[in-house]
Structures are given as C-alpha cells and as structure tokens.
Legacy VTK file of the C-alpha trace (Angstrom):
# vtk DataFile Version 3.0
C-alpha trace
ASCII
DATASET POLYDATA
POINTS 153 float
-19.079 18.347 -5.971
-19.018 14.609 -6.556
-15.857 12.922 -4.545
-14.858 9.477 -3.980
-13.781 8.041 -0.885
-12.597 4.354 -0.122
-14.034 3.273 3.344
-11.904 0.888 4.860
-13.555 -1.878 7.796
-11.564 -2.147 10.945
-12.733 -5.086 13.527
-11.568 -2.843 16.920
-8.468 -1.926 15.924
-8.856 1.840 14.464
-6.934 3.647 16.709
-3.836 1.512 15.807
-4.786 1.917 11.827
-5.147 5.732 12.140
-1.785 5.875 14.156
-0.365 3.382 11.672
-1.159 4.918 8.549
-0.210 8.430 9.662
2.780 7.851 10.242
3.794 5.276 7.427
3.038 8.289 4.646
4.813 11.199 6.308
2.038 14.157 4.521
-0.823 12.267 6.321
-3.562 14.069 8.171
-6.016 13.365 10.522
-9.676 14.865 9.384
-12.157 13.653 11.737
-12.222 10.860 14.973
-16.439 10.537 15.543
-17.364 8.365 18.590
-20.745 6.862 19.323
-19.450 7.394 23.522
-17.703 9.985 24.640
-15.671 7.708 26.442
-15.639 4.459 24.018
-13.194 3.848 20.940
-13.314 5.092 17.739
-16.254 4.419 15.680
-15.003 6.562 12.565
-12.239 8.852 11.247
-11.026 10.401 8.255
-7.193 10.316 6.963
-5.463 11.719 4.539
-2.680 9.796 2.782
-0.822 11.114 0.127
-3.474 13.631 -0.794
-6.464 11.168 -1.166
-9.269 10.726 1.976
-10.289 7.589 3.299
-13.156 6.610 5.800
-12.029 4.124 8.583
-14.937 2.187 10.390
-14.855 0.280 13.348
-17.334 -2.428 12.145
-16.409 -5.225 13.935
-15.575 -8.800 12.872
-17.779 -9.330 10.066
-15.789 -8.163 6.826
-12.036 -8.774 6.098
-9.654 -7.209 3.392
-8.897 -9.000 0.549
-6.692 -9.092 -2.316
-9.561 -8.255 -4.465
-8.692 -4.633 -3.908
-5.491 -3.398 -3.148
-3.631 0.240 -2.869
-0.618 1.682 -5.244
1.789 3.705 -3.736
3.695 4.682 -6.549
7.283 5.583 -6.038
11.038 6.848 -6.826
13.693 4.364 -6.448
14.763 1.835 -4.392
15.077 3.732 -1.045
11.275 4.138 -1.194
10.227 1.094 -2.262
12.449 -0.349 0.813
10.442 2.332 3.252
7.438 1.410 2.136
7.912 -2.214 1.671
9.387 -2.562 5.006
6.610 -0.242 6.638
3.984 -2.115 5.657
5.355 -5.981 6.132
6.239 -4.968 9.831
4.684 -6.294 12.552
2.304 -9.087 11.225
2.022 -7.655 7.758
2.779 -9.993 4.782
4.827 -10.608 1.798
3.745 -11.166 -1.788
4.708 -11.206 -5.230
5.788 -8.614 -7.790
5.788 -5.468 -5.659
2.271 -6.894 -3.649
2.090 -7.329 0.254
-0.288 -6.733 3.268
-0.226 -4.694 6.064
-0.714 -6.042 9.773
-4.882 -5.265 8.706
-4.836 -7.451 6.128
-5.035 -4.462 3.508
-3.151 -5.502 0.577
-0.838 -2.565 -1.383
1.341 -2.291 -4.173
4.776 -0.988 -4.017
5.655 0.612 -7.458
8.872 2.223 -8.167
8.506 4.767 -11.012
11.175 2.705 -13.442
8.571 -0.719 -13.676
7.397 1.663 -16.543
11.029 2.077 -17.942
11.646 -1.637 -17.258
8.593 -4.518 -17.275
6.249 -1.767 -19.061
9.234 0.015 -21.514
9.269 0.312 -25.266
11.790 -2.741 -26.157
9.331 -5.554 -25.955
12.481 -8.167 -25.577
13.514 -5.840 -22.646
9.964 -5.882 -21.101
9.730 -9.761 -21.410
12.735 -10.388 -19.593
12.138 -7.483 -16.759
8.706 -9.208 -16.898
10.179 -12.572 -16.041
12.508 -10.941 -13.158
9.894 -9.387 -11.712
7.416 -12.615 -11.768
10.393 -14.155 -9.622
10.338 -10.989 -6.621
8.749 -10.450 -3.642
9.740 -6.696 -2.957
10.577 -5.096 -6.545
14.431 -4.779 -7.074
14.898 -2.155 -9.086
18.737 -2.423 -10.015
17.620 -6.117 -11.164
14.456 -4.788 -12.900
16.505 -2.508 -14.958
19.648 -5.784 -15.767
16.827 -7.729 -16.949
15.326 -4.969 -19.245
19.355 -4.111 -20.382
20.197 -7.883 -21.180
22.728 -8.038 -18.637
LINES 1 154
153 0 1 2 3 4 5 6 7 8 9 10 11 12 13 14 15 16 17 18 19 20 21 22 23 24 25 26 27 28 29 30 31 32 33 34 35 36 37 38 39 40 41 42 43 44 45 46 47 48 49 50 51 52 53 54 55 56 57 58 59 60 61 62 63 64 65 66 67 68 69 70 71 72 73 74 75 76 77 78 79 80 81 82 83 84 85 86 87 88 89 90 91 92 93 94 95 96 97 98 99 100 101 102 103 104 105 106 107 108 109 110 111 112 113 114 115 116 117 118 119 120 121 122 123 124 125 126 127 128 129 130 131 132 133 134 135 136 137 138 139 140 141 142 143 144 145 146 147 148 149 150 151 152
C-alpha cells in the first residue's frame, strides 16, 4: 500500500520534539525511536498525531522550517483554538496572522476553528467579506468576533 509520510528535520533537538508533540495532541503515539549508538540521541522516530505518522530526523543544522509548509489542526471552538494556540506559541514559539504561528522548532501550523467555514468561508458573500476583513486583522482566530463580523454586528 502506497502511504505518505511528512519527515520533519530536527538540528539535535528530537527528544524534546517527540516529548513536545506527544503531549500537545493528547491521541499521540510513539511508533519507533532508532539510534545509530546505543548510547547516543535519537537519530529517528515515528509519531502519531491526530491519526497521521510523521518521520522526525535528527539531521543537524543544515535545513530549517519554513512557512512554505505549514500544518492544520482543524478544530471546535474557541477553547481549542486557545489550547492549541497557546501550546504551540509557548516557550519560544511564535505568533502570526489569521490563525498562523510557529512552534519553539520553527514548524509553522494553522489553528482552524470549524466555524472559519460558517464565517470568512460562509454562503453570504457580504458576511464572508467582512469576517474576511476581521480575520486579516487577528493573530489567534477569535471566533465570537469571526462570527459579529459575518452577522453585521
């Protein structure tokens, strides 16, 4: 069977990302740790987050994340939005625009509450513009204010 996994560079710092990202999404499992030494650090693993696999390396400093590619954790309300938000902006991690940040890595995500489809990507195209236009003006999406802008309010 053909499968897709995203294989994400770490420059020494693996063992933090697997015990970061396991315990950011709460179904997260650890696959696989492979060392080159018995003794040395991690040279790869394999998590699961939210159902899908991905490959961590320890490759050293030679490649950084950019914004280029990012992950969307797609979500239900403003209580997980704030989790994740607040999660992934924690300790060196970094704020963006319209739902967008980066983790202390430098991996960028997307926080998306389920109503940005109700709001910025709903049916009443005066609605979307102005949910559109709040949005353009957040860091971490607001939903209550995504879903005044779409009402007119």
């Amino acid at each position: 069977m053909t499968d897709i996994m995203p294989c994400l560079w770490f420059d020494n710092r693996i063992d933090d990302a697997i015990e970061f990202y396991t315990s950011t999404f709460k179904s997260a499992k650890v696959h696989e740790v492979k060392r080159q030494d018995p003794k040395g650090p991690v040279f790869t693993a394999i998590i699961e987050l939210e159902g899908h696999k991905f490959m961590l390396l320890n490759g050293g400093p030679t490649f950084k994340f950019t914004e280029a590619v990012s992950f969307m954790i797609n979500v239900d309300g403003q209580d997980e939005v704030d989790y994740f938000w607040d999660r992934l902006t924690a300790d060196g991690g970094e704020e963006s625009q319209c739902g967008w940040c980066k983790d202390k890595f430098g991996l960028s995500w997307q926080v998306v509450p389920k109503q940005i489809y109700e709001t910025v990507l709903g049916k009443d195209p005066a609605g979307s513009q102005r949910a559109m236009q709040a949005m353009m003006k957040m860091g971490k999406l607001i939903v209550a204010d995504l879903q005044k802008a779409y009402a007119g309010a």
